[in-house]
Structures are given as structure tokens and as C-alpha cells.
C-alpha positions as a printed Julia matrix, in Angstrom:
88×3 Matrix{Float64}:
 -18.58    1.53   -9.42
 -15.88    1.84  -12.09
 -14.34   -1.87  -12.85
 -10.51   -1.31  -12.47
  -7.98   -2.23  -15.33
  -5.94   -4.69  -14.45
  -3.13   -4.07  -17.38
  -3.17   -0.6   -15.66
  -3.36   -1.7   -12.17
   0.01   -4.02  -13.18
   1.73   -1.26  -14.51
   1.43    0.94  -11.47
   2.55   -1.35   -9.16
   5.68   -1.76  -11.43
   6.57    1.96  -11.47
   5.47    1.97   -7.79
   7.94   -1.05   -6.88
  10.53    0.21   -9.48
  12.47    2.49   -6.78
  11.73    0.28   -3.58
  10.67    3.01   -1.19
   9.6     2.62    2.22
   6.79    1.98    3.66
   4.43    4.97    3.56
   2.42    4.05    6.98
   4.8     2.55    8.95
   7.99    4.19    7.4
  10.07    0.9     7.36
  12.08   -1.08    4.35
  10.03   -3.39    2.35
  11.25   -6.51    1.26
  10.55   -6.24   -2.33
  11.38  -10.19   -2.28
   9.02  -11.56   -0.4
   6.19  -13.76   -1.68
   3.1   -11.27   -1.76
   1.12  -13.43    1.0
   3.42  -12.64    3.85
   2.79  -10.14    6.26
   5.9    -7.8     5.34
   5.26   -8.23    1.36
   5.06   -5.48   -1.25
   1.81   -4.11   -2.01
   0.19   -1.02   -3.18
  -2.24    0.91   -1.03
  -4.82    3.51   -2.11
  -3.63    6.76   -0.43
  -7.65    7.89   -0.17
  -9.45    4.8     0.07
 -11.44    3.9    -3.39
 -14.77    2.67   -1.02
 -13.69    6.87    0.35
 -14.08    8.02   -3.37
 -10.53    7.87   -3.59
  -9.17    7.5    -7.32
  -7.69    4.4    -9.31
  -4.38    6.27  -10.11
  -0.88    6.5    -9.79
  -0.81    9.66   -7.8
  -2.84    8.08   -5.02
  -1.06    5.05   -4.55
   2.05    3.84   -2.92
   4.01    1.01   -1.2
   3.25   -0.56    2.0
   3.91   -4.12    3.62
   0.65   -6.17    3.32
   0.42   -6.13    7.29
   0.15   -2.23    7.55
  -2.75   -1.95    4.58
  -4.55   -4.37    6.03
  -4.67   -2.74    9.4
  -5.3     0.8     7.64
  -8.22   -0.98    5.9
 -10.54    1.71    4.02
  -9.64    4.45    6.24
  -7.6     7.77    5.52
  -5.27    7.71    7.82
  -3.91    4.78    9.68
  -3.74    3.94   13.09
  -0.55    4.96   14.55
   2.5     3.4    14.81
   4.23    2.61   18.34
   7.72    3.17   18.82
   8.38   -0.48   18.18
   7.25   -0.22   14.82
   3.94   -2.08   15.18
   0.43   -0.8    14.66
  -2.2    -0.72   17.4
């Protein structure tokens, strides 16, 4: 197992965060303000899981609210989204 970088791991997330997009599992607005703890908080998830052999960079990461990642977990695709907007 490779030991990430966190300098590098920092500056993704910046670049990722830098033009506020959406969601990519659930499709919705983040709130980019939002303490990173709650549910609907920024965070970065691995496209291709890294426990999937996915790799540590940019092109294989983007945004998604905490509460989405964690229900995708290390799978490649996530469960899908019902029409209210919540995951099953």
C-alpha cells in the first residue's frame, strides 16, 4: 500500500472545491460552507475506489456531500438515488 501525501491530497481538494460543482453521485449543490462533519459537507471521493486499485489522483476524484461517499463506501458505483434525492 502506497502512503498518500497529504500536501498533495490538500491541494486536490483545493482545485477540486475551487469551482464548487455538484455533487457527482447524487447530482445536488454542495454547501461548500459547511463544517466538514455534517452530513451535506464538502468532501472528495475516489471515483474507483483506492481499496478497488483505484489511483491517488486528481483525475479520479471529485466532490460529493459526506452523506453520499459514505453510503457509496468502496464500491464503483453507488447505490441509486430515489427521486427524492436520497440514497437507498
Amino acid at each position: 500500500m502506497v502512503k498518500r501525501n497529504s500536501a498533495t491530497r490538500d491541494k486536490h481538494r483545493a482545485r477540486i472545491a475551487r469551482d464548487k460543482p455538484a455533487c457527482h453521485i447524487c447530482g445536488s449543490a454542495i454547501d461548500y460552507t459547511l463544517h466538514y462533519l455534517e452530513p451535506m459537507a464538502f468532501v472528495v471521493d475516489h471515483v474507483i475506489p483506492l481499496a478497488k486499485g483505484g489511483p491517488d489522483v486528481i483525475e479520479n476524484k471529485k466532490a460529493a456531500h459526506r452523506a453520499c461517499n459514505s453510503k457509496k463506501r468502496a464500491r464503483l458505483v453507488a447505490p441509486i438515488v430515489r427521486r427524492s434525492g436520497t440514497l437507498s
